[in-house]
C-alpha positions, 0 to 999 in steps of 0.5 A: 453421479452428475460433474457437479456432484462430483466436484461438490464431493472434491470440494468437500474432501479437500476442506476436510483434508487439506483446508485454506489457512485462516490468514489466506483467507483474510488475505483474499478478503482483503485484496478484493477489499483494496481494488480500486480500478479506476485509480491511475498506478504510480509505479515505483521508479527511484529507490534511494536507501540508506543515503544521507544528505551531506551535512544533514543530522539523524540517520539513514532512510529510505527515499522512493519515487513513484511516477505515473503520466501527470503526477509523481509520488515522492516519500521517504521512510523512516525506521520507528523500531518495529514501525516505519514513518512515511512523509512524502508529497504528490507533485502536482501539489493536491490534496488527498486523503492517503491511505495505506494498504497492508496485509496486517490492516484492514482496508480504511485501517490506516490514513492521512491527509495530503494538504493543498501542498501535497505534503503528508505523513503516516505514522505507526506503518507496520514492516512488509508489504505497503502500497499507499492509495491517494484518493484526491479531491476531483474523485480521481485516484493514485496507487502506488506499487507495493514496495517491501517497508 
């Protein structure tokens, strides 16, 4: 017996013992999905929850800043029962095609436009793990850190 039978024959034993969850494997899948190496990564550098401006009606949310060198990501999010809402701007102001990435959908599953101002708004993002991509109009890309929604 050769290594590679070997390992063929601990492959075998372990997908037949002990297999890769269904939901692991769609995880994997996905990840390799929501790659975007060239993008430039805002990381998350403000997390403000659950204060309201003085004088402001509606309830609490959740203010975060995401900066990387050029351009800074600021969104606020909002409970919709089991859902959340993210309004935000890209400053410098730029238009862009904003995506959510999430674990629950699939790559392209959930997107928004930034207009020339910079100002967008996603509906309906599931609870857990979010990281929101902003593909802009001179081919450049921004990702954001994953935050917890």
């Amino acid at each position: 017996m050769n290594d590679d039978e070997l390992i063929s024959g601990v492959r075998d034993a372990f997908e037949i013992l002990d297999p890769v969850p269904p939901d692991v494997l769609a995880a994997a899948r996905a990840s390799i999905a929501w790659r975007t190496p060239s993008a430039t990564l805002a990381e998350l550098s403000h997390d403000r929850a659950g204060r309201t401006a003085a004088g402001v009606r509606g309830g609490t949310g959740r203010t975060l800043t995401f900066t990387c060198p050029g351009s800074t990501v600021e969104i606020e999010v909002a409970e919709q029962g089991r859902h959340r809402e993210i309004t935000g701007r890209l400053v410098p102001a730029a238009a862009a095609v904003v995506e959510v990435r999430h674990r629950d959908l699939p790559p392209d599953g959930l997107t928004s436009r930034a207009g020339p101002a910079g100002l967008f708004r996603v509906l309906r993002v599931p609870q857990g793990p979010v990281s929101l991509v902003f593909r802009l109009e001179d081919g450049t890309s921004i990702v954001t850190s994953w935050i917890r929604l």
